[in-house]
C-alpha positions in Angstrom: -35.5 14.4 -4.3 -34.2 17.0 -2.5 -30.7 16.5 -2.5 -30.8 14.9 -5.7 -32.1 18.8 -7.3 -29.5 20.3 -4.7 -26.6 18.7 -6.4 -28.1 18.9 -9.8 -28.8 22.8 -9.7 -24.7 23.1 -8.3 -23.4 20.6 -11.1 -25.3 22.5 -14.0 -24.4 25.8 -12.5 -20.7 24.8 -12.5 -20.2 25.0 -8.8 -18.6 21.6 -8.7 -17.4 18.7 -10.3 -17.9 15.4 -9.0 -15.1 13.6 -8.0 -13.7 10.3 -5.9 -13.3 10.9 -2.0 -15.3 13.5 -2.3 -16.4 13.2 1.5 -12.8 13.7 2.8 -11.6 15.7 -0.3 -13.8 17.8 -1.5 -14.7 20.3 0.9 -17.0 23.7 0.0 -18.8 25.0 3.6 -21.4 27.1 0.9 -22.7 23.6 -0.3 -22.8 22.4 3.4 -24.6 25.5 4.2 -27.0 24.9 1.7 -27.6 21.2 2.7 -28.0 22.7 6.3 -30.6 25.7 5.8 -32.4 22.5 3.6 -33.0 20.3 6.3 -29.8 17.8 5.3 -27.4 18.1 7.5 -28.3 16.9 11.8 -31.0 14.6 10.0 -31.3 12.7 12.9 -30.5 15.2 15.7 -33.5 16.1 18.3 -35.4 19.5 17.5 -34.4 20.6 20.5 -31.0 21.1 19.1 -32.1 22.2 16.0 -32.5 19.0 14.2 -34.9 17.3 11.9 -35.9 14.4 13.7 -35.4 11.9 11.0 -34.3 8.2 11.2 -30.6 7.2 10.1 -32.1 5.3 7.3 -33.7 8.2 5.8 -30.0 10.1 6.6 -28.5 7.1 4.9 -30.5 7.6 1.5 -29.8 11.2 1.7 -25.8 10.4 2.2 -26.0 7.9 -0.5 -27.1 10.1 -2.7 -24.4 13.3 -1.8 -21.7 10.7 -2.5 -22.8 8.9 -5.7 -23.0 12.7 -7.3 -19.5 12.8 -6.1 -20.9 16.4 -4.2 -18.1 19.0 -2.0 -19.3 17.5 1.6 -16.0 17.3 3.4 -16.7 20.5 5.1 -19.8 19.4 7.4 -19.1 15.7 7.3 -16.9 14.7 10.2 -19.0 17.0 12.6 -22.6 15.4 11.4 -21.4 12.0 11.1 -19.9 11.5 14.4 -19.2 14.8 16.7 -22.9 15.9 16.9 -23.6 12.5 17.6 -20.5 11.9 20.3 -21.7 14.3 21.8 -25.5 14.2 22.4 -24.4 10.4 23.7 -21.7 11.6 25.9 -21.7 15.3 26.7 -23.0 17.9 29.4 -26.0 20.1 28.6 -23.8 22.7 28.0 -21.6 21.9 25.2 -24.9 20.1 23.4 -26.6 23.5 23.5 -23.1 25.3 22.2 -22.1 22.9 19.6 -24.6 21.0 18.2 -26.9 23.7 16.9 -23.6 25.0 15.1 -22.5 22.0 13.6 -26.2 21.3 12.9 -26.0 25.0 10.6 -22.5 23.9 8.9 -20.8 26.3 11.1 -18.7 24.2 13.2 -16.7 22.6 10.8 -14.6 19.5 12.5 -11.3 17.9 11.8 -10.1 14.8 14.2 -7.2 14.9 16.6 -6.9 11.1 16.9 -3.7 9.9 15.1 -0.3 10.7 16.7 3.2 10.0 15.0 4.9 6.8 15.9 1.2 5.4 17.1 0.4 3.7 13.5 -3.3 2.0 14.2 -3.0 2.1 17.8 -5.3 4.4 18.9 -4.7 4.0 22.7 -0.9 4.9 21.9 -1.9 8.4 23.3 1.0 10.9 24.2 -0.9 14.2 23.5 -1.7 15.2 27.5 -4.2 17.3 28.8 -3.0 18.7 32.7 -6.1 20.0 34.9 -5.8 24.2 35.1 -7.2 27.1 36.5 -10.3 27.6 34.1 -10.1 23.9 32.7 -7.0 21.9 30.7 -3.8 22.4 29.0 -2.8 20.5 26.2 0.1 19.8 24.7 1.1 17.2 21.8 1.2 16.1 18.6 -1.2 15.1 16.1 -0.6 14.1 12.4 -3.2 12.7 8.9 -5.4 15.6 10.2 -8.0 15.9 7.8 -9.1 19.5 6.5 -7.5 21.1 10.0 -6.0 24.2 7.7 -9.8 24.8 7.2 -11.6 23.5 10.6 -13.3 25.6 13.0 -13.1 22.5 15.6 -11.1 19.8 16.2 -12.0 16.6 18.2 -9.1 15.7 20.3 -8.1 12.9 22.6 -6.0 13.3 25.3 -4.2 11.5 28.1 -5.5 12.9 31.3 -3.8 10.8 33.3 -1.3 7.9 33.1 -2.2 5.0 34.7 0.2 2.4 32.9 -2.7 0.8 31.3 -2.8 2.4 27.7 -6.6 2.4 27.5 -7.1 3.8 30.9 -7.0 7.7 31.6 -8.1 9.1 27.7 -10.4 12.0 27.7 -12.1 13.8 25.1 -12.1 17.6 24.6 -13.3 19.9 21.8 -11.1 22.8 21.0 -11.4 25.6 19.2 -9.0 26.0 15.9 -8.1 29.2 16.5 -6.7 28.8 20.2 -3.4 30.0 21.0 -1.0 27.3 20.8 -2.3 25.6 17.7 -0.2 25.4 14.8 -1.1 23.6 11.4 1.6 22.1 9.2 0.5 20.6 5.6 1.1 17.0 4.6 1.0 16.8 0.7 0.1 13.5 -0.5 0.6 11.7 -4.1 -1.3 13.7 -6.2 -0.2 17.1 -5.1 -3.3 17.8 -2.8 -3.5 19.0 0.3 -5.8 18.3 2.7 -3.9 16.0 5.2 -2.1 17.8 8.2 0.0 17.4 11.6 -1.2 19.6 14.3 0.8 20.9 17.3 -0.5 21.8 20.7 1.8 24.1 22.8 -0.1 24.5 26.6 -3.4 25.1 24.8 -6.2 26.0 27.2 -9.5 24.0 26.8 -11.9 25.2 28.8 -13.7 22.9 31.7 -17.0 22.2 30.1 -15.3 21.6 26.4 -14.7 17.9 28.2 -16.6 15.3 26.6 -18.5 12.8 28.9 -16.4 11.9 31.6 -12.9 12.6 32.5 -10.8 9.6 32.1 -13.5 7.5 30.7 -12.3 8.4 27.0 -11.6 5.2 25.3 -15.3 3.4 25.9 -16.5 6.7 24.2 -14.2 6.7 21.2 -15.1 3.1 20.4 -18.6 4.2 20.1 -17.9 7.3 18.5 -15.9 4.9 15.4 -18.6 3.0 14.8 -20.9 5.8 13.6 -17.2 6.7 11.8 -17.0 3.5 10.2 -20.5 2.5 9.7 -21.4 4.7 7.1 -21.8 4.5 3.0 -18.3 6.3 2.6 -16.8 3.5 3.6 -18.2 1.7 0.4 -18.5 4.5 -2.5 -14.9 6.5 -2.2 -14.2 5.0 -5.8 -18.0 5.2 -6.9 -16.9 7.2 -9.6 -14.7 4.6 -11.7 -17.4 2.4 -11.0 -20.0 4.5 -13.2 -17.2 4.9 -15.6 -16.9 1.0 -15.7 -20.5 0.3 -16.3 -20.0 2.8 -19.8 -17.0 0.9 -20.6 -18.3 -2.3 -20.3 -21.4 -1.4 -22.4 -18.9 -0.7 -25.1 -17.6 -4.1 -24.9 -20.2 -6.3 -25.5 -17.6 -9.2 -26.6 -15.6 -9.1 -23.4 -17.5 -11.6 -21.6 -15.2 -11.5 -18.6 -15.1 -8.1 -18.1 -18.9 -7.9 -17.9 -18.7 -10.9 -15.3 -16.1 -8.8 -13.4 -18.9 -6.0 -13.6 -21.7 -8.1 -12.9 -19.5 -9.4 -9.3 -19.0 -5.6 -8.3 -22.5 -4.7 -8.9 -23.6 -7.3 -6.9 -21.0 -7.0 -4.1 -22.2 -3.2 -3.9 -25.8 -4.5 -3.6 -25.0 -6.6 0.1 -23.0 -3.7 1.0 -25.9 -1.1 0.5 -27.8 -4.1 2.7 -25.3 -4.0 5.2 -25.5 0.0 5.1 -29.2 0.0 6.0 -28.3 -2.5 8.9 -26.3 -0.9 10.4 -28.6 2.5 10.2 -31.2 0.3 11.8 -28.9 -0.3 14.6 -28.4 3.2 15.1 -31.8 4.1 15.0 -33.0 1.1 17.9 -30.1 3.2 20.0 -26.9 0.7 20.2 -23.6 2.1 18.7 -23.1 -0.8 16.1 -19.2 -1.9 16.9 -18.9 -5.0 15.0 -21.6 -4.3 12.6 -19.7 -0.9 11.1 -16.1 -2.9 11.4 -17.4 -5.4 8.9 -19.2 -3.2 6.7 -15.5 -1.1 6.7 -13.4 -4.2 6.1 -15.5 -5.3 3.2 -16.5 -1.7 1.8 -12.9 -1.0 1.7 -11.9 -4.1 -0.6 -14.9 -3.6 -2.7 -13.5 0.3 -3.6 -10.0 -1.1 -4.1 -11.6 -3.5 -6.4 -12.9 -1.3 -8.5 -9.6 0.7 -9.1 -8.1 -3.0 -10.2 -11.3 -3.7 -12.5 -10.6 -0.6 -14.0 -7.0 -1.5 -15.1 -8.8 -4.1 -16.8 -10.0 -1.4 -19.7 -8.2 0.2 -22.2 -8.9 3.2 -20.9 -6.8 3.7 -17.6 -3.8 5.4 -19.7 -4.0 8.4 -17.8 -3.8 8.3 -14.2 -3.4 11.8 -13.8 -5.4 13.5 -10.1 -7.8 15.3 -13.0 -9.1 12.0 -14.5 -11.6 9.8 -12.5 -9.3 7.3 -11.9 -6.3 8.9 -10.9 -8.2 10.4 -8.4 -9.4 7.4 -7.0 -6.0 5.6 -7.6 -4.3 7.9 -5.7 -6.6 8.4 -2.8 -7.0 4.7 -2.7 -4.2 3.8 -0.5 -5.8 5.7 2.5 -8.8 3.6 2.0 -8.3 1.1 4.3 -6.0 3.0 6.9 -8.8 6.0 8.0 -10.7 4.9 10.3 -8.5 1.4 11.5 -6.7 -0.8 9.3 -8.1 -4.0 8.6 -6.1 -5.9 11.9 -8.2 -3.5 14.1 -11.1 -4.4 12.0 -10.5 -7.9 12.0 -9.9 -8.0 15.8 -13.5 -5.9 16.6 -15.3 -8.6 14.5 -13.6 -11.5 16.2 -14.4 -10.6 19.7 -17.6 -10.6 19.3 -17.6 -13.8 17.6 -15.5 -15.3 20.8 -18.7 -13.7 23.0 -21.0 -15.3 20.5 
């Protein structure tokens, strides 16, 4: 109830309008700091770090919610979904007591330095390197689809800290600071004219020794955790939610379109397992395990099930405009980034399969 009067009070007041993608798109850190100082944001974290102590199914109904209202969350999102958490797993004592509370109070505000140029999908293409020096690491490379950096405080990186001629050998994650010396930003507009996609340069940054994440070198069993709280949550199933309450209307004004309400009645129920395969996946979380497989197949299906609501959508009468201020264009134009953030459906496809084979 909570986040559903939270979102309410800011939609009647005017403080936002709800649209598709809002979790990557729509980013205001005065709505993430009034999720935090409500108890929304580090749901799950221990008290210790000034969390709430709550399960990830409870975080789950509370995320649900944000995202069906279409709410500003980009802001907090990356750094509660998956860099609290990376960290907690993974980190020294240190950087949990200097980070967490901070992202846990929206002011640590994350972007991810994964994607390089040239690399595509492949993650453990790596050439950003990170050289041991006085005082901790310097880092220089390349990183590109950088999410919100202009307006991070943070950024996640992986590095190569050493090169051992096995690609997945000798990655280590660091957390920098935005506002190092050495970092520059460069916008990457995409279709609709937006801009929240950008390439970031490191030129000899210095990260200092304790900003290292877990161990050195020991980067790559880490990130593959870290992407399955990434993947495994309901983003990965409501981007286009939006056109799909706009669908339900139209369809109530077509009573004589009996395919169209079959269409309807397939998506609704398609979004029904998916919310099942949500809460799994929480449970997961909550017994402990980082659910690998588990949050590739939720992403690999969530992502179809939002593209096929754009395409149900052409279906009306109504998608004449696909301008980014209408519903649908906003989703239409977002929507071929859908099944590219986070691992494109090979990468998927390959997680679920292994474990099959070890089945």
């Amino acid at each position: 109830m909570a986040v559903r009067n939270v979102t309410a009070d800011w939609r009647r007041a005017g403080r936002y309008v709800p649209r598709s993608d809002s979790w990557l798109r729509s980013f205001d850190p005065e709505f993430s700091k009034e999720l935090a100082a409500r108890g929304l944001i580090a749901m799950t974290y221990p008290r210790e770090l000034t969390g709430h102590v709550r399960t990830n199914v409870e975080r789950l109904a509370v995320t649900e919610e944000l995202l069906r209202a279409g709410a500003p969350v980009a802001a907090h999102w990356i750094g509660d979904r998956q860099i609290g958490p990376a960290i907690m797993r993974h980190g020294s004592r240190e950087l949990q007591c200097e980070i967490v509370p901070r992202i846990a109070a929206a002011d640590a505000l994350f972007c991810l330095g994964m994607s390089e140029p040239e690399a595509g999908s492949d993650l453990a293409s790596v050439r950003t390197a990170a050289t041991a020096a006085e005082g901790g690491w310097r880092i220089t490379g390349h990183k590109i689809w950088t999410s919100q950096a202009h307006r991070a405080t943070h950024v996640y990186l992986l590095a190569r800290t050493e090169r051992t001629g096995r690609k997945h050998e000798g990655l280590t994650e660091f957390i920098v600071d935005m506002d190092a010396e050495g970092i520059t930003v460069g916008p990457i507009v995409d279709l609709s004219g937006e801009h929240h996609f950008n390439e970031v340069r490191f030129d000899n940054v210095l990260v200092p020794a304790h900003r290292v994440v877990g161990t050195v070198g020991n980067g790559w069993r880490q990130v593959v955790d870290q992407l399955s709280f990434e993947r495994g949550g309901v983003e990965r199933v409501l981007s286009s939610y939006p056109v799909l309450v706009e669908l339900i209307a139209e369809t109530a004004r077509h009573d004589d379109d009996r395919e169209l309400h079959a269409l309807l009645g397939s998506l609704v129920a398609r979004l029904a397992v998916l919310r099942r395969l949500c809460f799994e996946v929480a449970v997961v979380m909550d017994a402990g395990r980082a659910p690998i497989q588990e949050a590739a197949a939720l992403k690999f299906l969530g992502n179809a099930f939002e593209r096929d609501v754009i395409e149900a959508w052409r279906r009306t009468d109504r998608c004449q405009d696909p301008s980014a201020d209408a519903v649908f264009g906003q989703a239409l134009l977002a929507s071929p980034g859908f099944g590219l953030r986070g691992g494109s459906a090979e990468v998927l496809l390959s997680l679920i399969a292994h474990q099959e084979a070890r089945s």
